[in-house]
C-alpha positions, 0 to 999 in steps of 0.5 A: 500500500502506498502512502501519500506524501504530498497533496497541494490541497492539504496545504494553505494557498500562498500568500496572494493567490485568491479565487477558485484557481487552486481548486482546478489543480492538484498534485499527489506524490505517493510513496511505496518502499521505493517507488515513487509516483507524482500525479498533476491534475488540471481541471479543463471545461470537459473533465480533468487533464492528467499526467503521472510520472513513476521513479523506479530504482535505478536500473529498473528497465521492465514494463510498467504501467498504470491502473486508473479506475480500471483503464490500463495507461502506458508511459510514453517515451518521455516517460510519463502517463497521460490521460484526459477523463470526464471524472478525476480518479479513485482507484490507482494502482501501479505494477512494474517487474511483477509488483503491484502498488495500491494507492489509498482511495482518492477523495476529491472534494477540497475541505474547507480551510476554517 
């Protein structure tokens, strides 16, 4: 099971930074043993724009890929997964060299900073 090590939602806004923009986007970071996976959601007009990136140990070269709500993603040549979804996602999990990473349930509902 990963563990989430980093959510920009959970974190106050910047001095100056005002209006509904930090709603729009979002970054995760999790952790598990040695992997690391960094996920940057946008909001756009028809549904959320998504990229993740994986860190492997070094010299990790086997296939991986990418599980969201049950839609396999495969990362390009840059390295990175990308994908467009009319809903943000829930269910994560990430398999490379015969593991498998689960990634806790992803609530997307920004709590209130009072």
């Amino acid at each position: 099971m990963a563990e989430l090590v980093l959510d920009t939602w959970q974190m106050p806004a910047p001095a100056g930074v005002r209006g509904p923009g930090a709603l729009d986007q979002r970054r995760l970071r999790f952790r598990a043993e040695n992997i690391e996976l960094d996920i940057r959601a946008e909001r756009r007009a028809k549904g959320w724009a998504l990229i993740a990136e994986a860190s492997l140990p070094r010299g990790n070269d086997e296939k991986s890929w990418l599980d969201v709500d049950g839609g396999i993603h495969f990362a390009g040549a840059d390295g990175l997964y990308q994908w467009w979804s009319t809903r943000p996602p829930k269910k994560v999990l990430f398999g490379t060299g015969g593991r498998l990473v689960v990634f806790p349930e992803l609530d997307w509902k920004k709590k209130s900073s009072k």
